[in-house]
N, C-alpha and C positions, 0 to 999 in steps of 0.2 A: 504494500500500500504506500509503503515510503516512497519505493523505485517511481511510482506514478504522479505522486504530488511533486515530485521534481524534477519529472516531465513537464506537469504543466505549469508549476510556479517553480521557476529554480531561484534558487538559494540570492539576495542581492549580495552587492559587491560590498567591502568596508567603508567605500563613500556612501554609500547610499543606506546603508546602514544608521552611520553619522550623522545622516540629514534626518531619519527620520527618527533618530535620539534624542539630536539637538531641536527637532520640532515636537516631539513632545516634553521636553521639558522646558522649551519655553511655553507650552501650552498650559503647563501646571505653576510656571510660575506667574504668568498671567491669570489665573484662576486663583491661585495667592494673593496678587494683587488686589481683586477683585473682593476678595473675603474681609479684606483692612480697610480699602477706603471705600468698596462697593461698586456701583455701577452708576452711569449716566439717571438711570431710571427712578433710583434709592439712595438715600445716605447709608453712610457704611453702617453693619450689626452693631458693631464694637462701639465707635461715636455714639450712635443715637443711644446705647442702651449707655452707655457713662453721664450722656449730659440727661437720662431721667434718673439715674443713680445719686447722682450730687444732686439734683434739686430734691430727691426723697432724704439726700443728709440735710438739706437746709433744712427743710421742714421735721425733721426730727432734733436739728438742733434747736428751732425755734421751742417745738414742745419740751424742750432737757430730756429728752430720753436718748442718754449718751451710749447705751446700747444698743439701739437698733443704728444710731451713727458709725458705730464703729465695724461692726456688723458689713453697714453698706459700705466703706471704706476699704475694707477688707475686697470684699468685691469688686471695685474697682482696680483696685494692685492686682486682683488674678488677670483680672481684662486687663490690665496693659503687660504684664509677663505673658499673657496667649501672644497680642498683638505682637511684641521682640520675638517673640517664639516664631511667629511667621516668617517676618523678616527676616531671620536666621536661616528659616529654609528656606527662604525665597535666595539668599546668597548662594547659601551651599549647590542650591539645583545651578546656578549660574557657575559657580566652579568646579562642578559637575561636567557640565557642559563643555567649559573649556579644555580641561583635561582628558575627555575625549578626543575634543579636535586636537588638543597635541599628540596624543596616544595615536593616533589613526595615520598622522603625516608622520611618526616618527616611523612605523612599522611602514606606509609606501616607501620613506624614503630609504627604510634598509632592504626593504624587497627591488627596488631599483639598484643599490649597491651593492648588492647581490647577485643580481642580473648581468651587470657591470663586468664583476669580477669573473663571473663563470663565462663569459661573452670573450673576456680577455684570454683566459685560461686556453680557452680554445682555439685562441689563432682566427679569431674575425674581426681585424684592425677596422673596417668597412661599419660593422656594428659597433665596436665596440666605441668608437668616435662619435655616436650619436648622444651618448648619453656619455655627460663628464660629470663624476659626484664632485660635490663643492666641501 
């Protein structure tokens, strides 16, 4: 069943691999994005639920019930350690990313210097001049 699915979908190449690694991870970091500050349509989760959080402290501090303030307070610090938290993977996916794409040109450019040297090995000055590693 293997032998037939790669008949008709064979295997992509390590570019295209790449492209579609670094497109889904910019997909999920822009879907990070999306979760902190929200979208065109909505203010972000995070936001809107902090600024009724702190108006539910003022109004608890008005009443002196310093427990249900501290309480919401509390609350608030988790919502913005989420929000860092995001950010954080929204970095990591981006350095994710790029260290594929160095990963990827480091392996063609020693599959080409490889090519090179077996090209050379062999007595094909004609090839082997086409490609000069740097």
């Amino acid at each position: 069943m293997e032998k037939v699915m790669n008949i008709i979908k064979p295997k992509p190449n390590p570019q295209q691999q790449l492209r579609d690694w670094q497109r889904r991870l910019r997909q999920e970091s822009r879907n990070t994005e999306r979760q902190i500050r929200g979208n065109l349509f909505s203010s972000s989760i995070f936001l809107r639920e902090e600024k009724t959080v702190q108006k539910a402290i003022r109004d608890a501090a008005k009443r002196n019930d310093m427990v249900s303030a501290k309480a919401l307070a509390k609350e608030i610090v988790t919502s913005r350690r989420t929000v860092n938290r995001l950010y954080e993977n929204k970095a990591q996916m981006n350095s994710i990313s790029m260290h594929l794409g160095e990963s990827v040109g480091m392996i063609i450019h020693y599959l080409l210097l490889f090519c090179y040297l077996v090209l050379c090995k062999c007595g094909e000055p004609l090839l082997c001049a086409v490609y000069i590693p740097s």
